[in-house]
C-alpha positions in Angstrom: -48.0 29.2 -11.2 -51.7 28.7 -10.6 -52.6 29.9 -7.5 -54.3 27.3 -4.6 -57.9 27.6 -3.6 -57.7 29.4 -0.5 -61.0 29.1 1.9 -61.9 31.6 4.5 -63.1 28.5 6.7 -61.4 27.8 9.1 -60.3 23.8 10.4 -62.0 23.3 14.0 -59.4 22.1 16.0 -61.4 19.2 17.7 -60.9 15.5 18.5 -62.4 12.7 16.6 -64.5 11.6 19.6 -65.5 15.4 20.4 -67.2 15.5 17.1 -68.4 12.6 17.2 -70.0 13.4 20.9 -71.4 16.4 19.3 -73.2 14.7 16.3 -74.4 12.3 18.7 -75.6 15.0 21.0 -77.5 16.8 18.0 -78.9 13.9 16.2 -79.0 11.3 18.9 -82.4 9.7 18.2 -81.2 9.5 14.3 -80.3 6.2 12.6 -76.6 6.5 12.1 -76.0 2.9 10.9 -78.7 0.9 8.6 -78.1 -3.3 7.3 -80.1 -6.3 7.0 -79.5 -7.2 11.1 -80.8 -3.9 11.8 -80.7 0.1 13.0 -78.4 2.0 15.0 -79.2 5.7 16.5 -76.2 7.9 17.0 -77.2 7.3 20.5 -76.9 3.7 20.4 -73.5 3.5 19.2 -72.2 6.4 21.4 -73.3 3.8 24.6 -72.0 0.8 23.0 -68.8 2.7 22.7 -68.4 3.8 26.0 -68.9 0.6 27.5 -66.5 -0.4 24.6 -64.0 2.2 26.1 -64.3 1.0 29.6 -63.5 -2.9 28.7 -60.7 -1.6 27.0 -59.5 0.8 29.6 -58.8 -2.1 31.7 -56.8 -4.4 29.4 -54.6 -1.3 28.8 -55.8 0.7 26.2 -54.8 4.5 26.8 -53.4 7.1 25.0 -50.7 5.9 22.1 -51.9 2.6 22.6 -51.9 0.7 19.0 -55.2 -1.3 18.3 -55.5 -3.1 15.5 -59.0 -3.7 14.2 -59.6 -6.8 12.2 -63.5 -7.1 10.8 -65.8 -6.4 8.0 -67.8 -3.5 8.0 -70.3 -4.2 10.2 -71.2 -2.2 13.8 -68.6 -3.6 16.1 -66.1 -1.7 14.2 -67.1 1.2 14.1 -68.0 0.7 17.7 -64.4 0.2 18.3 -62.2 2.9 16.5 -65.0 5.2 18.9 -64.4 3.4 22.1 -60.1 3.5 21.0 -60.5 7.2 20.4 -62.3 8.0 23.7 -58.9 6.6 25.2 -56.9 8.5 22.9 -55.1 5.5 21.5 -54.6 5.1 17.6 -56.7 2.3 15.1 -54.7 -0.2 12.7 -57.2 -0.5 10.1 -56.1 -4.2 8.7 -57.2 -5.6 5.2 -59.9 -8.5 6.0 -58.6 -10.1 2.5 -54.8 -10.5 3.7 -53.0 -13.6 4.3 -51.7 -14.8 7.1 -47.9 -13.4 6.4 -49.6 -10.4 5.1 -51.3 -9.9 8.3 -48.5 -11.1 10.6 -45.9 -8.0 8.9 -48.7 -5.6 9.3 -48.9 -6.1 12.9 -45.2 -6.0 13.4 -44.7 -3.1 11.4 -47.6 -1.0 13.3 -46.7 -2.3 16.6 -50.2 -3.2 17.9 -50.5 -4.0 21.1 -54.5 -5.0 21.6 -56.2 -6.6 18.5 -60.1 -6.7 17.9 -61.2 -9.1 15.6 -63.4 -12.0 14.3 -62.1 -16.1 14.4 -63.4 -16.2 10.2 -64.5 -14.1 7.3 -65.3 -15.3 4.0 -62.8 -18.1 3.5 -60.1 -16.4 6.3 -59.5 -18.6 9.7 -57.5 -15.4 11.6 -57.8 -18.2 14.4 -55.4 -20.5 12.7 -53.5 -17.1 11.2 -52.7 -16.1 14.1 -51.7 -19.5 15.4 -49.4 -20.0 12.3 -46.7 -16.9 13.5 -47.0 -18.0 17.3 -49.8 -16.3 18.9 -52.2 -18.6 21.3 -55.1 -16.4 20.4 -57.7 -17.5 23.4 -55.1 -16.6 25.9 -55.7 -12.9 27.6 -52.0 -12.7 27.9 -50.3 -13.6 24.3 -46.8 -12.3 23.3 -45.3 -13.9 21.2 -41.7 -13.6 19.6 -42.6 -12.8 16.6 -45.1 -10.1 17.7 -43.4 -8.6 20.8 -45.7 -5.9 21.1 -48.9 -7.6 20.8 -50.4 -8.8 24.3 -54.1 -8.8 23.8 -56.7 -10.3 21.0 -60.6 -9.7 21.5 -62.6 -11.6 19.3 -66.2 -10.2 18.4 -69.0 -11.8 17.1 -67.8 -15.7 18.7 -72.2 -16.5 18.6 -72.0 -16.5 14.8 -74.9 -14.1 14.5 -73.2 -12.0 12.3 -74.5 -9.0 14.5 -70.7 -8.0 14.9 -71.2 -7.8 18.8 -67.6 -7.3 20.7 -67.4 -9.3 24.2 -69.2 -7.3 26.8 -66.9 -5.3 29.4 -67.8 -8.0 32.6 -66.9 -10.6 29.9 -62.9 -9.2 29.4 -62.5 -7.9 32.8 -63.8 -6.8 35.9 -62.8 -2.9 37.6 -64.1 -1.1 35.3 -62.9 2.8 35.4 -65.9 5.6 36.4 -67.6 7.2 34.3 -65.9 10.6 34.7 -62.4 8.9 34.8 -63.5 8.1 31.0 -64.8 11.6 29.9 -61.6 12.7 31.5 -59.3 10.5 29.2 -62.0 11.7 26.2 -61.3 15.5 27.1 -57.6 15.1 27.1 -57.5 13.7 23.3 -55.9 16.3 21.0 -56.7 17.1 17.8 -52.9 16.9 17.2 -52.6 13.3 18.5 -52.1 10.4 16.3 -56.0 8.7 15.2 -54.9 5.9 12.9 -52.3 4.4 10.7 -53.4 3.3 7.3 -51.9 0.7 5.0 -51.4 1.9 1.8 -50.9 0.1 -1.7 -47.1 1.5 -3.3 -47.6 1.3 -7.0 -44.9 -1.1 -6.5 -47.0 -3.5 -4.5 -45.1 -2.4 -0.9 -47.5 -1.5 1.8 -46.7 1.9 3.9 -48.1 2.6 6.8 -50.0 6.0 6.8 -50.4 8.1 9.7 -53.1 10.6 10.7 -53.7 12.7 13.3 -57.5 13.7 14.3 -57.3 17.1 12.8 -56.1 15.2 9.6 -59.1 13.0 9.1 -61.9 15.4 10.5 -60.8 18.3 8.2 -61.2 15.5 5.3 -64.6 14.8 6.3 -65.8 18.0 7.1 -64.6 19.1 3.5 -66.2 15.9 1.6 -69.1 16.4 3.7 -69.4 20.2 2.4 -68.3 19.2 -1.2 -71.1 16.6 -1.8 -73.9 18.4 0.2 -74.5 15.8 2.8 -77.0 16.6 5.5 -79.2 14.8 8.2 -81.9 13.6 5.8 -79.3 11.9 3.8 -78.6 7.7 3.6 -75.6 7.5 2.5 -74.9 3.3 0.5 -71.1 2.9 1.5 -69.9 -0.8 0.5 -66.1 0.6 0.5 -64.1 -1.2 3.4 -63.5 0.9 6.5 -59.9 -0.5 7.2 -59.4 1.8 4.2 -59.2 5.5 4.5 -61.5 6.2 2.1 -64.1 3.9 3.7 -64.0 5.3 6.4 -63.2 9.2 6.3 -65.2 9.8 3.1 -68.0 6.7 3.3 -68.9 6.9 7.2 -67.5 9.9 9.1 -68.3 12.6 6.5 -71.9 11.6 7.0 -71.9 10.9 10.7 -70.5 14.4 11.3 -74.0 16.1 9.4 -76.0 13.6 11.2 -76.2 11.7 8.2 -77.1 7.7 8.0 -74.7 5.0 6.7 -75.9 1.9 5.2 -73.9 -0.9 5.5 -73.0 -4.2 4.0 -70.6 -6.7 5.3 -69.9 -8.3 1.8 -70.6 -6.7 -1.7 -74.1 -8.5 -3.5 -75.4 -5.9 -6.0 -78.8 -7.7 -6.1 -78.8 -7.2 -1.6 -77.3 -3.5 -2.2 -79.9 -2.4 -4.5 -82.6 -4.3 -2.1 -80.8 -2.0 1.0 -80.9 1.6 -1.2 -84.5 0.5 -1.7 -85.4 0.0 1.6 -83.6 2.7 3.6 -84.3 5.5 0.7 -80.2 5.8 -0.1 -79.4 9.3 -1.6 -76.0 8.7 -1.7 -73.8 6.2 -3.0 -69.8 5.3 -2.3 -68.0 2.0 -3.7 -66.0 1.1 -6.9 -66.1 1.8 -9.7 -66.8 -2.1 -10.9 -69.4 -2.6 -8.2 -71.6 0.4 -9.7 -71.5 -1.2 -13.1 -72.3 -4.5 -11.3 -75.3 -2.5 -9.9 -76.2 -0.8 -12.9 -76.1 -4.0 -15.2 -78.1 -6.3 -12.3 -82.0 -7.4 -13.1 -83.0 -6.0 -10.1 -82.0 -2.0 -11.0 -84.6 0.1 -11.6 -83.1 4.1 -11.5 -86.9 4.9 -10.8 -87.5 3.2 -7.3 -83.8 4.6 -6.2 -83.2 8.0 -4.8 -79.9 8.2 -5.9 -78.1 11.6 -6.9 -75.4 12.3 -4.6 -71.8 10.9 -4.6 -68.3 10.5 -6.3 -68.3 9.5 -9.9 -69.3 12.3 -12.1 -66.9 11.4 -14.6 -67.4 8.0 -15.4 -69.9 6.1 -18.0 -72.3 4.5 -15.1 -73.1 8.0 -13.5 -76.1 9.3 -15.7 -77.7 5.6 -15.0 -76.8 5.5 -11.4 -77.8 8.8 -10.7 -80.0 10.2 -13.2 -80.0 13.5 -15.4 -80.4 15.9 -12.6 -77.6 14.6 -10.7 -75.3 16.5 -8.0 -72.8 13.8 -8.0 -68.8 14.9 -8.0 -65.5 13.9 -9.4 -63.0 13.8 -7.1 -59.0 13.3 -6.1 -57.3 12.0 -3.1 -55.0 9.2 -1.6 -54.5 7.9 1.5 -51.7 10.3 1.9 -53.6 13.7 1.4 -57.1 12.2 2.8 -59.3 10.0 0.1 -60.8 12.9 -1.5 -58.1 16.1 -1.0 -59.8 17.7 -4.4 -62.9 17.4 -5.3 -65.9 19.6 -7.2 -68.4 20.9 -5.4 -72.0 19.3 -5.8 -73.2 22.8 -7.0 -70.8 23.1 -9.2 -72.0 23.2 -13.5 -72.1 19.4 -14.4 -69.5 20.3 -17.1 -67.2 20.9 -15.1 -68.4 17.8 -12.5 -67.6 15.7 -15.5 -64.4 17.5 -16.5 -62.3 18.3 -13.7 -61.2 16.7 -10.2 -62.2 19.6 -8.4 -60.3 22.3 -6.4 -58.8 21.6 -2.9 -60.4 20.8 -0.1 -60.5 23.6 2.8 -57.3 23.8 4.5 -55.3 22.4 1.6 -52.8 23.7 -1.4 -51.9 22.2 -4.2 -49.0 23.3 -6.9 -48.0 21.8 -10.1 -43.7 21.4 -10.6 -41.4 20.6 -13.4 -40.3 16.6 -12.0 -36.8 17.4 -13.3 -35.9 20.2 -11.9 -38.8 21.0 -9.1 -39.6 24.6 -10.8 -43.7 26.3 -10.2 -45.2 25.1 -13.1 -48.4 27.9 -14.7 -52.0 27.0 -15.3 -52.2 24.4 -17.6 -48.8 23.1 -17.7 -48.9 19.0 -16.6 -46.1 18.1 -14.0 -46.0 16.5 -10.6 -48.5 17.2 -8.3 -47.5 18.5 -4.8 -49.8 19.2 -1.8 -49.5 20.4 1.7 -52.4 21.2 4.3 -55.1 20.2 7.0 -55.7 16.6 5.4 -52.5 15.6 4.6 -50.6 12.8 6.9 -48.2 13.1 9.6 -45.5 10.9 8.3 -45.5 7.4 7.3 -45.1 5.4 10.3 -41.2 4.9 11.7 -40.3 7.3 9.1 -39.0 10.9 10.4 -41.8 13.5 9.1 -38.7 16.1 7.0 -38.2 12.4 5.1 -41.5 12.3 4.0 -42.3 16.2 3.0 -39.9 18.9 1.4 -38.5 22.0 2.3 -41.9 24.2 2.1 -43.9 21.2 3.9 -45.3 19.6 0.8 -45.9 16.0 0.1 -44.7 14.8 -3.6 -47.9 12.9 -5.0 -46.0 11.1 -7.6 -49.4 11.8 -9.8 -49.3 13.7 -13.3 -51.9 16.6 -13.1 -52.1 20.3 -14.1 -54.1 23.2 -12.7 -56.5 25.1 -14.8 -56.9 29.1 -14.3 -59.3 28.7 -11.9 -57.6 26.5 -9.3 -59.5 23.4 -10.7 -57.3 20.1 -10.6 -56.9 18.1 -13.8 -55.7 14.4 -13.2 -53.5 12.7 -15.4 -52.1 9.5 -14.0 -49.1 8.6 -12.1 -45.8 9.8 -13.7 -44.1 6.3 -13.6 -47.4 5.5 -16.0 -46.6 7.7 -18.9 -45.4 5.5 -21.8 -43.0 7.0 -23.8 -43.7 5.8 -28.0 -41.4 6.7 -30.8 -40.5 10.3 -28.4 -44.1 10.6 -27.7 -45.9 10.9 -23.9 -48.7 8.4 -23.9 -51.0 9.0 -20.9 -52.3 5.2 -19.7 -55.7 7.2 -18.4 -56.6 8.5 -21.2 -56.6 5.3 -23.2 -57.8 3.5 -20.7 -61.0 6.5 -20.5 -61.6 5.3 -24.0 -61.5 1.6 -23.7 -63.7 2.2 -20.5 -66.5 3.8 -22.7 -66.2 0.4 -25.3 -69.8 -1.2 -24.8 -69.2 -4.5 -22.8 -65.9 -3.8 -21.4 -66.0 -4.3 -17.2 -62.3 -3.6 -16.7 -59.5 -1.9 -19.1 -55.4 -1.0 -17.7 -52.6 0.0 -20.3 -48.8 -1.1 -19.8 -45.8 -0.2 -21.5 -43.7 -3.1 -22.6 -40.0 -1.9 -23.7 -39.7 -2.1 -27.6 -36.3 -1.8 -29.5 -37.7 0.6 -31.7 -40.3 2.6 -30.4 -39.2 2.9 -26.6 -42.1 1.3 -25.6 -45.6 -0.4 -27.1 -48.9 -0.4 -25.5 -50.5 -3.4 -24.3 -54.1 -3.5 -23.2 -55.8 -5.7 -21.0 -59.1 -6.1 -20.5 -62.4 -7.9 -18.6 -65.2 -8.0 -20.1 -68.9 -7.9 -18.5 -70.7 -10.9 -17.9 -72.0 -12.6 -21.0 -70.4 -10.0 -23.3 -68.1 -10.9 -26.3 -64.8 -8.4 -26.9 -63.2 -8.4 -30.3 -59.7 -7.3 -30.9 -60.2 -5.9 -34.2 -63.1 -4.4 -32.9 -61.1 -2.7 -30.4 -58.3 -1.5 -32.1 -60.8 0.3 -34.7 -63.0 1.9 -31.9 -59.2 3.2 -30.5 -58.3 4.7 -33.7 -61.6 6.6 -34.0 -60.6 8.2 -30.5 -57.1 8.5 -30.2 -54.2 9.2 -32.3 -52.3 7.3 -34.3 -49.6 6.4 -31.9 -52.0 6.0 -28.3 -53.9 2.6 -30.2 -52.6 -0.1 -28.4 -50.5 -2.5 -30.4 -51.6 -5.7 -28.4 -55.0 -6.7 -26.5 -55.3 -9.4 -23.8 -58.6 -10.3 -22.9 -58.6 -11.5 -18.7 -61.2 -13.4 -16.5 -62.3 -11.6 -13.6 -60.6 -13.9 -11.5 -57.4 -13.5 -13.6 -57.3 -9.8 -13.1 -54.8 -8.8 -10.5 -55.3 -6.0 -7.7 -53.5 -4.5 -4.7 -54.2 -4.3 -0.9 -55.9 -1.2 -2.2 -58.2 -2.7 -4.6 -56.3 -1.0 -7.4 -55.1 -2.5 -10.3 -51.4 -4.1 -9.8 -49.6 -3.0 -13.2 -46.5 -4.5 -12.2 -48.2 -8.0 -12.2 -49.6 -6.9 -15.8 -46.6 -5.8 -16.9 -45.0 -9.1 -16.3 -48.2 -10.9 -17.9 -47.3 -9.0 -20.4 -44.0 -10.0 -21.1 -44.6 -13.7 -21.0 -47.7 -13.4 -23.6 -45.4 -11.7 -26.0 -42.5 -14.0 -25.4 -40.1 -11.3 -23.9 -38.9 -13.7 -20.9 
């Protein structure tokens, strides 16, 4: 079995709001938070979350208390996952894109008691969402029967500035608690104690609630911090959403806890991102993978007036324009599960092996590679299911008993394909329900879609297996192109069969709008839904 990277490092045993006190202690005068409306100092934000704290204090919030936070990234959210934490009670990160039932089972499932949001985003009235399942959301007081639990809703930003400001304390309620009642509270947070539940995409399209404690998530961002080389003088361009764990673990706490600055953009524009990274002098960059090409293929690029060099991304074909030659940026591994980035290389590691590998585990964590038949240690270099256990890893899934959700030896069953080199250096493959089996042959949908990734023009590329009476199954591609760009099938196919054996080529190409292209809660691609596309485009239902 290849052996897990083992660190001499030690996890620090701290709350979330004890290291955040400390980074705001050390770099108080800093900017920690950087947008169109404006600059935040560490110091800023640590008031406005106290004062947060103390509103909350009196409508309840304490420790265990379930508060859901429903905004775009902008300062009152952050402000408020701080101000919950001081309390010791636990965030529900929800997806601003969800509909109302969406929304309505989230909060049910999670049990929130106190939700923080804003009446409309993009195209979303939560106002009339919340009306629809029974909640009279200007009411202090609002149970409802289909949300028992839920008794509070404080709506931020109600001027319409956009400046993401929550109602002041004297606004909610009067009595506020003292100052050292609150830094009492603070002090008694454990590092053990539940920080958040995250909803997770199932690669069936079920949502799961992840929990994590604060040791979970700080040991995540202390290791991502470490991995990428982050450090005060850093600005760190974050577009990912914080109600995802990635967002927020990997794009805004892993800086904050180095003193680092994030900047922040409500709603993705490539043309106003590259304006921001201008502006603010952005070392280091975090979104998807489609909004760097959209950033890389806008007028308005230039690599020359960026600062660009740190980040994830090593591996894919926007890096060397994003970043430059000289880059430090990393590849990386992770779900929501196991923290967003459990494996990843280190920014001083050869770019070789930036560019080939996913990196070993973070501090604190072990990885193994088993047989998925029969459970057996796989060696170096064998592929088989990945398994991990450690310091990032959840708790449980929410309302699910923790031996349910780990086995015998404590590790959690990844359901990815991967393989371990000699030196302890994870090798991703794809999920195992994703390998499509051709004429007795193990087709890996990542490495196909690596290929079609690398096609000039091509935005967007996902492989499906479609049963076939013959071969097992047949590969179907589908594909988006990039604006204004032109993708031939024959074209295609050739390029595939220059790159990939015989029987990897797939047998069928679909080409998709952008709008037509079908993603999870997650922002992942939803195969199930291609799958299904699939079927109907070559007449099998």
């Amino acid at each position: 079995m290849a052996s897990p990277t083992k660190t001499d490092k030690p996890t620090p045993m701290k709350s979330l709001p004890a290291a955040l006190a400390e980074a705001a202690a050390t770099h108080s005068t800093a900017p920690a938070l950087l947008g169109s409306a404006g600059t935040h100092t560490f110091a800023s934000l640590a008031e406005a979350s106290r004062a947060f704290a103390s509103a909350l204090a009196t409508l309840g919030v304490n420790k265990g208390t379930h508060v859901g936070i429903l905004l775009p990234n902008q300062p009152s959210w952050l402000v408020t996952a701080w101000a919950v934490w001081r309390l010791g009670g636990t965030i529900v990160p929800l997806n601003t894109l969800w509909t109302a039932p969406e929304l309505q089972a989230a909060l049910d499932w999670a049990d929130v008691h106190l939700l923080v949001a804003i009446p409309r985003f993009l195209k979303h009235d939560y106002v009339a969402a919340l009306r629809s399942f029974g909640v009279e959301p200007h009411r202090r007081q609002t149970r409802a029967s289909t949300l028992p639990c839920l008794h509070t809703v404080v709506w931020t930003d109600t001027d319409g500035s956009g400046q993401g400001r929550c109602d002041s304390a004297s606004t909610l309620t009067t009595g506020a608690p003292s100052l050292a009642w609150l830094a009492a509270e603070e002090h008694a947070v454990e590092a053990t104690d539940v920080a958040a539940i995250f909803f997770a995409s199932g690669s069936e399209g079920t949502p799961k609630a992840v929990v994590h404690t604060h040791r979970s998530i700080l040991a995540a961002a202390q290791g991502i911090s470490e991995r990428l080389g982050l450090g005060p003088p850093d600005r760190v361009w974050a577009y990912l959403p914080w109600f995802f764990a990635g967002g927020l673990v990997a794009g805004v706490l892993a800086p904050w806890l180095v003193g680092a600055g994030v900047i922040y953009q409500p709603t993705f524009d490539p043309g106003e991102a590259i304006a921001l990274m201008e502006r603010f002098q952005a070392t280091t960059f975090f979104a998807w993978p489609h909004q760097a090409q959209a950033i890389v293929n806008h007028p308005a690029f230039s690599r020359q007036r960026l600062r660009l060099h740190k980040g994830p991304g090593a591996q894919a074909g926007w890096a060397k324009a994003l970043y430059g030659e000289d880059h430090t940026a990393v590849s990386s591994w992770g779900m929501t599960e196991t923290g967003p980035m459990a494996a990843t290389t280190a920014w001083s590691d050869p770019l070789e092996r930036r560019c080939s590998t996913h990196g070993r585990p973070l501090p604190g964590v072990e990885m193994r590679v088993v047989d998925p038949t029969t459970g057996a240690n796989l060696p170096a270099g064998r592929e088989g299911e990945l398994l991990v256990r450690g310091t990032t890893v959840m708790a449980s899934y929410y309302k699910k008993r923790a031996r349910d959700c780990f086995d015998t030896d404590g590790f959690f069953h990844t359901g990815d394909r991967a393989f371990l080199d000699s030196d302890g250096y994870l090798h991703f493959l794809g999920r195992l329900r994703d390998v499509i089996k051709v004429a007795g042959a193990n087709v890996s949908p990542a490495e196909v879609e690596q290929v079609l990734h690398a096609y000039p023009g091509v935005r967007s590329a996902a492989i499906v297996g479609i049963p076939h009476p013959e071969r097992g199954e047949t590969i179907v591609a589908f594909l988006v192109p990039e604006p204004e760009q032109h993708l031939d099938q024959d074209q295609l196919g050739a390029f595939c069969r220059q790159h990939l054996a015989a029987y990897k080529v797939p047998r069928h190409f679909f080409i998709l709008t952008p709008e037509e292209w079908p993603e999870l809660g997650s922002g992942k691609v939803d195969k199930s839904a291609l799958r299904q596309r699939a079927r109907r485009l070559l007449g099998l239902v």
